[in-house]
Chimera marker file (.cmm) of the C-alpha trace (Angstrom):
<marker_set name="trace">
<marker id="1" x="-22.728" y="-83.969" z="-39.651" r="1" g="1" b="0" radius="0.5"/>
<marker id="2" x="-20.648" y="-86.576" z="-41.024" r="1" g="1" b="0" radius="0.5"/>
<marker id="3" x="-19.511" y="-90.252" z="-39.759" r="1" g="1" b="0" radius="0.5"/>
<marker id="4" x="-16.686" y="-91.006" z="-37.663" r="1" g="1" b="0" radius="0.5"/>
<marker id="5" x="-14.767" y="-94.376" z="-38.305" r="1" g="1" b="0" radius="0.5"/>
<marker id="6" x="-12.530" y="-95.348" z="-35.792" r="1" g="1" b="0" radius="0.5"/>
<marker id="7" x="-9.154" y="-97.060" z="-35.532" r="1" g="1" b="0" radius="0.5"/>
<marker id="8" x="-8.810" y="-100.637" z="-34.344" r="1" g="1" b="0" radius="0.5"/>
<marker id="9" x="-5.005" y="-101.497" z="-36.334" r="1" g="1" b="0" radius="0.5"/>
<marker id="10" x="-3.865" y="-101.774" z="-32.764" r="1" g="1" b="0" radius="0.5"/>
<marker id="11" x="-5.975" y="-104.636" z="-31.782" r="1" g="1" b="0" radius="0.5"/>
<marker id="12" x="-5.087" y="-108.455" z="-32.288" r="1" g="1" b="0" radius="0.5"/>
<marker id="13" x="-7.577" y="-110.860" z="-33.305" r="1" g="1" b="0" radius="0.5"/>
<marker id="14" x="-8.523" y="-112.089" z="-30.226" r="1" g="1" b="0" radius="0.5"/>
<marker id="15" x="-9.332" y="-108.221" z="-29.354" r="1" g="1" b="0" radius="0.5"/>
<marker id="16" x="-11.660" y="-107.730" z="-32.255" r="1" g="1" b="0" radius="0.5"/>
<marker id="17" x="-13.006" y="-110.620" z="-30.652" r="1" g="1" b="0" radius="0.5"/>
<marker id="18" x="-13.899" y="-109.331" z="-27.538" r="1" g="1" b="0" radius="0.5"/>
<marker id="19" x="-14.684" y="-105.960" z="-29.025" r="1" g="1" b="0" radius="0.5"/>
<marker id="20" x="-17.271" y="-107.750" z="-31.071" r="1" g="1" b="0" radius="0.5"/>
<marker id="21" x="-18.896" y="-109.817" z="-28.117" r="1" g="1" b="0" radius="0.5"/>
<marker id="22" x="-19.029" y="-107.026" z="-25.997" r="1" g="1" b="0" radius="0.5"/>
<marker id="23" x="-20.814" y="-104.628" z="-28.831" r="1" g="1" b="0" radius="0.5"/>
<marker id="24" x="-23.144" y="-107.977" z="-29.308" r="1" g="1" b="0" radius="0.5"/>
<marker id="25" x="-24.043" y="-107.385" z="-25.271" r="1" g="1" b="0" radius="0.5"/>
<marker id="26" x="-24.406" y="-103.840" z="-25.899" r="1" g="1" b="0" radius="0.5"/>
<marker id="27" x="-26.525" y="-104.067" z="-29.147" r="1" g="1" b="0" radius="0.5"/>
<marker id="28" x="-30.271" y="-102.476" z="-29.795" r="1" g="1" b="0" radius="0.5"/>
<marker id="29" x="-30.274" y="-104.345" z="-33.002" r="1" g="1" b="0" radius="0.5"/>
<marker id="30" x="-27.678" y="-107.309" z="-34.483" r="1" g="1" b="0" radius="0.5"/>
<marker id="31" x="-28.421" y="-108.658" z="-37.994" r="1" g="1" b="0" radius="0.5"/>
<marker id="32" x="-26.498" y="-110.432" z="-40.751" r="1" g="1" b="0" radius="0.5"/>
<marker id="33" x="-27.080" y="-109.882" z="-44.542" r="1" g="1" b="0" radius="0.5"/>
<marker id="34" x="-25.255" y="-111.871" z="-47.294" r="1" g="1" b="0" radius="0.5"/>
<marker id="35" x="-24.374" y="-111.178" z="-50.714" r="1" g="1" b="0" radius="0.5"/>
<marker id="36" x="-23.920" y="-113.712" z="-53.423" r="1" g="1" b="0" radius="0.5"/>
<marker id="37" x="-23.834" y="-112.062" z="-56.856" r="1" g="1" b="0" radius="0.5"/>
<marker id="38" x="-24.612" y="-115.665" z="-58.601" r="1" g="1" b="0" radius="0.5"/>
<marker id="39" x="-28.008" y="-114.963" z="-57.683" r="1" g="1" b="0" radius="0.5"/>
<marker id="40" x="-28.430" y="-111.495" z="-56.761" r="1" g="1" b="0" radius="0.5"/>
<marker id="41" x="-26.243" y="-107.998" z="-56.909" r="1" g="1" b="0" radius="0.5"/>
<marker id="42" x="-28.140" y="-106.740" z="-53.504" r="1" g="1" b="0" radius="0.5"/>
<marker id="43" x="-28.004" y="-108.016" z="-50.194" r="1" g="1" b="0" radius="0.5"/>
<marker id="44" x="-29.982" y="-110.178" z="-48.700" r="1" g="1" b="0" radius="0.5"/>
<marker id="45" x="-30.994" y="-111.025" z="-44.750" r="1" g="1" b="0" radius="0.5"/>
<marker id="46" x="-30.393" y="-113.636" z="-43.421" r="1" g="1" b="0" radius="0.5"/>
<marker id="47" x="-31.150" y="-116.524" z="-40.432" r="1" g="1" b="0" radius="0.5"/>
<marker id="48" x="-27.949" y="-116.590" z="-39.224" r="1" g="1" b="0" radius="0.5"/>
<marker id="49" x="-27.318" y="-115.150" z="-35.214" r="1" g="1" b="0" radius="0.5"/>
<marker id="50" x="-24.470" y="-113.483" z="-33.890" r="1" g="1" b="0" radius="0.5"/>
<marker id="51" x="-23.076" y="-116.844" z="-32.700" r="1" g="1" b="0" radius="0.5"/>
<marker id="52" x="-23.332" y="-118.781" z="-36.432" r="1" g="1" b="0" radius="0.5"/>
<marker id="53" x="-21.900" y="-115.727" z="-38.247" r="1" g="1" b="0" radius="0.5"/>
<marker id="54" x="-18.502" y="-115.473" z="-35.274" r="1" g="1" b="0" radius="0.5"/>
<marker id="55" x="-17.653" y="-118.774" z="-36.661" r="1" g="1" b="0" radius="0.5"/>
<marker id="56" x="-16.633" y="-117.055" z="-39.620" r="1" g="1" b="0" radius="0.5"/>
<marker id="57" x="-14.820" y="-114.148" z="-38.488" r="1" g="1" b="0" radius="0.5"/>
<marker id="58" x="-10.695" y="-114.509" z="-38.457" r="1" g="1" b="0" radius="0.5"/>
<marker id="59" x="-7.953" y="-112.138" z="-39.249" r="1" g="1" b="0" radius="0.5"/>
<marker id="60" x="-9.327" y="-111.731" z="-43.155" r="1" g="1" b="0" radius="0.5"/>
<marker id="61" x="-12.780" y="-110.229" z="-42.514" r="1" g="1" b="0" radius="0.5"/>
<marker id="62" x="-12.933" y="-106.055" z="-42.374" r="1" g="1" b="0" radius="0.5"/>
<marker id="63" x="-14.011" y="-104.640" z="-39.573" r="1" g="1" b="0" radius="0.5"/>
<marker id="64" x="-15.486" y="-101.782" z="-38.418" r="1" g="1" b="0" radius="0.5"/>
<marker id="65" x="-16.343" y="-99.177" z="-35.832" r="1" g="1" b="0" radius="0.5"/>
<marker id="66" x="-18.234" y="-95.733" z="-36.768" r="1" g="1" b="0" radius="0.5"/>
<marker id="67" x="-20.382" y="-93.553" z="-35.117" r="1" g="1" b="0" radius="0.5"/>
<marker id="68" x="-22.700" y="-92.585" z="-37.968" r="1" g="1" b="0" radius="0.5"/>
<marker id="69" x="-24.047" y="-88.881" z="-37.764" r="1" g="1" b="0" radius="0.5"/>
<marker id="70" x="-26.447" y="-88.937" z="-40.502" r="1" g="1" b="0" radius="0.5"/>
<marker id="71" x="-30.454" y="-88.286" z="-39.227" r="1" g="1" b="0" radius="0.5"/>
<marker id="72" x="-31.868" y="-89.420" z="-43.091" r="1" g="1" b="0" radius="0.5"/>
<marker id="73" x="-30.724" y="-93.012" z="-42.328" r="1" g="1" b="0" radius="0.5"/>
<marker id="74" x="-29.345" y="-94.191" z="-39.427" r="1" g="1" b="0" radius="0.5"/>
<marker id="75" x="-29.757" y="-90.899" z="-36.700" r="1" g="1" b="0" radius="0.5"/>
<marker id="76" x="-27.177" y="-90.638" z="-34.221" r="1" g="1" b="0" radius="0.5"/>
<marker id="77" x="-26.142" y="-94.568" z="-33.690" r="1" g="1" b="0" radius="0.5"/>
<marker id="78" x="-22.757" y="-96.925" z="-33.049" r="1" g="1" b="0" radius="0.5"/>
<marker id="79" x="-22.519" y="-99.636" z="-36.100" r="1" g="1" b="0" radius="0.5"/>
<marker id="80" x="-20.361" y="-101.925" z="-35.260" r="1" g="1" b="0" radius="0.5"/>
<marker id="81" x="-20.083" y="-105.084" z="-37.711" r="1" g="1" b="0" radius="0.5"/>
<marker id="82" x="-17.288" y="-106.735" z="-40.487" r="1" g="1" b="0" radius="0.5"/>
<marker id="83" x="-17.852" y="-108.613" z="-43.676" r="1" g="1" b="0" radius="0.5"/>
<marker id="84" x="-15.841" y="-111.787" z="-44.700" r="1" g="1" b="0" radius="0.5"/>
<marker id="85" x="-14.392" y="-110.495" z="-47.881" r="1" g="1" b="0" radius="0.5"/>
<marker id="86" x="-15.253" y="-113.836" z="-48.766" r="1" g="1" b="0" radius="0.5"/>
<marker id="87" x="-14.697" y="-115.103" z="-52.951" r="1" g="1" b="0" radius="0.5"/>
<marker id="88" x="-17.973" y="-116.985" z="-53.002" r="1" g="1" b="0" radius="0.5"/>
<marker id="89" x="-20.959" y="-115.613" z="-50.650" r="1" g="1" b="0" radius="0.5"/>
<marker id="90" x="-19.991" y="-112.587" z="-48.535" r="1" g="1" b="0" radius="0.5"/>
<marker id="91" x="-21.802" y="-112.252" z="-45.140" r="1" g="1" b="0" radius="0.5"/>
<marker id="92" x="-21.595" y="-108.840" z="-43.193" r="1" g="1" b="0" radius="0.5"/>
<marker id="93" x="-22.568" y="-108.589" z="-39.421" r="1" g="1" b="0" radius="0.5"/>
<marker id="94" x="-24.231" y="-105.420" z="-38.468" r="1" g="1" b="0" radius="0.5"/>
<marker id="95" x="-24.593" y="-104.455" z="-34.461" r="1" g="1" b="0" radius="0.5"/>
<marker id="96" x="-26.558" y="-100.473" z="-33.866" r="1" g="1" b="0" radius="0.5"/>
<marker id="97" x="-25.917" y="-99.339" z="-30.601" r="1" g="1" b="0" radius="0.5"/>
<marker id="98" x="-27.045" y="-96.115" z="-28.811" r="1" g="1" b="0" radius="0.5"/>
<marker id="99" x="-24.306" y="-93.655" z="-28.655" r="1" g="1" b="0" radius="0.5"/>
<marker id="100" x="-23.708" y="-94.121" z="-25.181" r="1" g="1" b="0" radius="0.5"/>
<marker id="101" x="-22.684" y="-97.659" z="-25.541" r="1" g="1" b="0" radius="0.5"/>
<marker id="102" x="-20.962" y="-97.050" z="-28.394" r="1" g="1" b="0" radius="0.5"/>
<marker id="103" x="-18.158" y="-94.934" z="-26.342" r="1" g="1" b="0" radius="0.5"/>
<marker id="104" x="-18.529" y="-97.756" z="-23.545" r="1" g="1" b="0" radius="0.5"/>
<marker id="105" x="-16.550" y="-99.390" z="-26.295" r="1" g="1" b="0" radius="0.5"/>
<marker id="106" x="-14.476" y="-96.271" z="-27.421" r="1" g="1" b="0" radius="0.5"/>
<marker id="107" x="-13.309" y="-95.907" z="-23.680" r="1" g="1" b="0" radius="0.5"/>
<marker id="108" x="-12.517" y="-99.903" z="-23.113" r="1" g="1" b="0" radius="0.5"/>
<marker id="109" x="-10.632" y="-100.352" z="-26.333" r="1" g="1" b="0" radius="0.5"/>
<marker id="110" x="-8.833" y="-97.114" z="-26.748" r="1" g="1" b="0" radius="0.5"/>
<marker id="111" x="-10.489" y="-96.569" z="-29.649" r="1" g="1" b="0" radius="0.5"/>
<marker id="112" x="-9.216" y="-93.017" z="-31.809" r="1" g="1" b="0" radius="0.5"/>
<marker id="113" x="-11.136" y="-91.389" z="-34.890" r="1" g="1" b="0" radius="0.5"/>
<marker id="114" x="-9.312" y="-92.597" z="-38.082" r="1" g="1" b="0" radius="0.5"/>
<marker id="115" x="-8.388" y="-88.924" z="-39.756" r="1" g="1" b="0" radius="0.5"/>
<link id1="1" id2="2" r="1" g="1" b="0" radius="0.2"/>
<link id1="2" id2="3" r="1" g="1" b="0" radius="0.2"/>
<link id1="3" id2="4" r="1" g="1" b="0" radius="0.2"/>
<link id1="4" id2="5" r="1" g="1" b="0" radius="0.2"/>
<link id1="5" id2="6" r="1" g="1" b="0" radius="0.2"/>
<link id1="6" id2="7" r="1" g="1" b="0" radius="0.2"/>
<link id1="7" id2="8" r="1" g="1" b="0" radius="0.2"/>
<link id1="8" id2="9" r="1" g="1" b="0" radius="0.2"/>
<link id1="9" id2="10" r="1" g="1" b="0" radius="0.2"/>
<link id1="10" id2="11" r="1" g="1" b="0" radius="0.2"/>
<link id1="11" id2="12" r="1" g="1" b="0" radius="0.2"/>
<link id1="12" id2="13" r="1" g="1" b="0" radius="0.2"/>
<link id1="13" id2="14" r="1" g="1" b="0" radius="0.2"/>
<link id1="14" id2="15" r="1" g="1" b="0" radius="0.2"/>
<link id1="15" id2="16" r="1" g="1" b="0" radius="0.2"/>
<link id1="16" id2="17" r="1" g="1" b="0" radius="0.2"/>
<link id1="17" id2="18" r="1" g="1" b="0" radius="0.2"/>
<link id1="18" id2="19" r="1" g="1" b="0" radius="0.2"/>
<link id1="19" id2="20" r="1" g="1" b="0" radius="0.2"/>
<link id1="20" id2="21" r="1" g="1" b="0" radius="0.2"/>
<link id1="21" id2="22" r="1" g="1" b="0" radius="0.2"/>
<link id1="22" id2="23" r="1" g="1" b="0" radius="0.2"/>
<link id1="23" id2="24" r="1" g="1" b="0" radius="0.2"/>
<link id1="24" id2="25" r="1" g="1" b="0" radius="0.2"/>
<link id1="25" id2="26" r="1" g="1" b="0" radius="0.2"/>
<link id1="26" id2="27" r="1" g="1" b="0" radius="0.2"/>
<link id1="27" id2="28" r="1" g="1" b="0" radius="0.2"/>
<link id1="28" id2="29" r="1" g="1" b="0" radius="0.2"/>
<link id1="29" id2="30" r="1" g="1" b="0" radius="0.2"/>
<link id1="30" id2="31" r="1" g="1" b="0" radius="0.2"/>
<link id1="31" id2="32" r="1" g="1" b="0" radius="0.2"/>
<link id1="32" id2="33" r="1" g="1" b="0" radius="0.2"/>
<link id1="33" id2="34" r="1" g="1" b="0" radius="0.2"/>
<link id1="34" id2="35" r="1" g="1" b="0" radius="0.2"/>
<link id1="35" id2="36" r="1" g="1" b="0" radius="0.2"/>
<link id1="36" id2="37" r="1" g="1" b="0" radius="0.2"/>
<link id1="37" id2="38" r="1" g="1" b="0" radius="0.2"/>
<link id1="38" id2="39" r="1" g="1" b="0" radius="0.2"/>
<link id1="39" id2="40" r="1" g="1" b="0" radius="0.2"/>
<link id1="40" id2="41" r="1" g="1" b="0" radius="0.2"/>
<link id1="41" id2="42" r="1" g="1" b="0" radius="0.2"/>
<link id1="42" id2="43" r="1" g="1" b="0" radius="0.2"/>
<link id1="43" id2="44" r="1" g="1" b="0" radius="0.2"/>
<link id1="44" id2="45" r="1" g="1" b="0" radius="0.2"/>
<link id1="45" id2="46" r="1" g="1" b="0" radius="0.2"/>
<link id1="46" id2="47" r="1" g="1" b="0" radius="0.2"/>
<link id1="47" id2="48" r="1" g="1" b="0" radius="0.2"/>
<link id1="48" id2="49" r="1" g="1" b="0" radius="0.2"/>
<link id1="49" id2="50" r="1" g="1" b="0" radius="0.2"/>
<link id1="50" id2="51" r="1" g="1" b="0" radius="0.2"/>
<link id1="51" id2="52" r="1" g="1" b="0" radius="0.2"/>
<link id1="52" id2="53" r="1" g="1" b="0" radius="0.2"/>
<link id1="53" id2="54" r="1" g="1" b="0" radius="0.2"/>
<link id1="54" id2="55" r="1" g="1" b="0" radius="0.2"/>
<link id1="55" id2="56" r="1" g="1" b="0" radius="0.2"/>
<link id1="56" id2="57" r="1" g="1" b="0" radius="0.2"/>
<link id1="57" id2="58" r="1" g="1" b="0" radius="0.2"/>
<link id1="58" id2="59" r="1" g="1" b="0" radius="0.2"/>
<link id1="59" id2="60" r="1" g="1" b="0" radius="0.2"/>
<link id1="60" id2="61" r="1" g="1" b="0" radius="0.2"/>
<link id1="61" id2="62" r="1" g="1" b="0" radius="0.2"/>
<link id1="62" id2="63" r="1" g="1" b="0" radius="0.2"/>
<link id1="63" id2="64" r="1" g="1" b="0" radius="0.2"/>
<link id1="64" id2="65" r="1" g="1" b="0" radius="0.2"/>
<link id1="65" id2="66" r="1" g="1" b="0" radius="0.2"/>
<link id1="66" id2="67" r="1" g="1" b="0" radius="0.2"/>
<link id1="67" id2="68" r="1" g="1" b="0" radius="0.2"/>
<link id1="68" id2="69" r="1" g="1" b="0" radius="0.2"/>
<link id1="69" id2="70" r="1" g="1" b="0" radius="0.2"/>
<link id1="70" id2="71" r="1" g="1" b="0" radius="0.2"/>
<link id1="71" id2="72" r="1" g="1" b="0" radius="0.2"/>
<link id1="72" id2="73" r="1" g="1" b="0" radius="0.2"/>
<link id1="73" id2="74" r="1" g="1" b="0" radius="0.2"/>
<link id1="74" id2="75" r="1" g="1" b="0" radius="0.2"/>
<link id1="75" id2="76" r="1" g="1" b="0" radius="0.2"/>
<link id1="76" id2="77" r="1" g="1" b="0" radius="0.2"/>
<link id1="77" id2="78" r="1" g="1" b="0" radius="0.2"/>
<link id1="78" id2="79" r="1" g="1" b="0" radius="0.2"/>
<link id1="79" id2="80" r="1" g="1" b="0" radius="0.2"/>
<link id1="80" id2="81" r="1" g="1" b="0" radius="0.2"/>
<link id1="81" id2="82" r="1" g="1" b="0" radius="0.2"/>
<link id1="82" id2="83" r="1" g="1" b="0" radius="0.2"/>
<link id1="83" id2="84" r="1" g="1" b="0" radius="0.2"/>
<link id1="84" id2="85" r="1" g="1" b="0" radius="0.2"/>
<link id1="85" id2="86" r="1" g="1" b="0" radius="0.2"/>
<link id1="86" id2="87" r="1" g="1" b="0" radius="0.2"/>
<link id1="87" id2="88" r="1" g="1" b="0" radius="0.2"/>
<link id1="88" id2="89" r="1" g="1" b="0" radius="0.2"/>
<link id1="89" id2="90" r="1" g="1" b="0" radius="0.2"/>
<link id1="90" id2="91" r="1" g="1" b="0" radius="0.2"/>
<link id1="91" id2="92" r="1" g="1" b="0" radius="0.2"/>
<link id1="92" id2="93" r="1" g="1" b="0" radius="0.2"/>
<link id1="93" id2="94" r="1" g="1" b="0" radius="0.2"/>
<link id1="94" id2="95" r="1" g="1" b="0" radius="0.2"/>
<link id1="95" id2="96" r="1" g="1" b="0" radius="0.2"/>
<link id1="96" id2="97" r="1" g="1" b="0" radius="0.2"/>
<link id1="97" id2="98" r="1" g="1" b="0" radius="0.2"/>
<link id1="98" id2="99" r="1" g="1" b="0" radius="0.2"/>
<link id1="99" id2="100" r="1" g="1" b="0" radius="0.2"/>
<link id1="100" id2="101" r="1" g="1" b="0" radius="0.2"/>
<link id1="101" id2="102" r="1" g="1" b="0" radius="0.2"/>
<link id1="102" id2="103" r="1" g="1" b="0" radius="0.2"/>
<link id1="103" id2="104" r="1" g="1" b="0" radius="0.2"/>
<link id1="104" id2="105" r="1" g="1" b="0" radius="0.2"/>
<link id1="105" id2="106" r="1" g="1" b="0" radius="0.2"/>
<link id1="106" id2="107" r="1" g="1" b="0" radius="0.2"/>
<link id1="107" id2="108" r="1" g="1" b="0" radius="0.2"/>
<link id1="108" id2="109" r="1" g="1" b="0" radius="0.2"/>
<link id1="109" id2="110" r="1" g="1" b="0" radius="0.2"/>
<link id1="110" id2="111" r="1" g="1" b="0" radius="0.2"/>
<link id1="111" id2="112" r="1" g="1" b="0" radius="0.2"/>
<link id1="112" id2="113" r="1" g="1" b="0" radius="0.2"/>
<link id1="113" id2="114" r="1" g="1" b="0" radius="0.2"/>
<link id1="114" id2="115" r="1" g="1" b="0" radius="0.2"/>
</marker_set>
């Protein structure tokens, strides 16, 4: 199987906002990993909750919605997340969400497969 992004060009801001909030209601797992290659070229985890790392989100960060299809990672899961694309430390938000929430959110937000 492979990974299915989808397409969210269509929505403003303000409705990757409320895409995001209603993935973090949804969500069997929300985490947020930084990277800051002055110390380290890896990822790290981090502290901060869904509600520390929204302050950071605006029009600049890239987003993301995929159903990932691969069973030697993930399994059959929604991520949901962004990073800041930031020029000092990056931060990334990650959201998994069973597959039948993740169409909950395909449905509400009109959501197509990128092709």
């Amino acid at each position: 199987m492979y990974d299915v992004f989808y397409d969210i060009k269509q929505l403003k801001l303000s409705g990757r906002m409320a895409l995001l909030n209603d993935a973090n209601m949804l969500a069997t797992n929300v985490f947020v990993d930084k990277l800051d290659v002055k110390t380290s070229y890896s990822r790290q985890r981090t502290n901060l909750t869904y509600n520390d790392i929204m302050l950071k989100f605006d029009k600049k960060c890239h987003m993301v919605v995929i159903h990932r299809n691969n069973n030697f990672i993930n399994g059959n899961v929604g991520e949901i997340g962004f990073c800041t694309l930031a020029k000092d430390i990056d931060y990334f938000l990650f959201m998994y969400l069973p597959i039948d929430k993740l169409e909950i959110i395909i449905n509400k937000y009109n959501l197509k497969p990128m092709v």
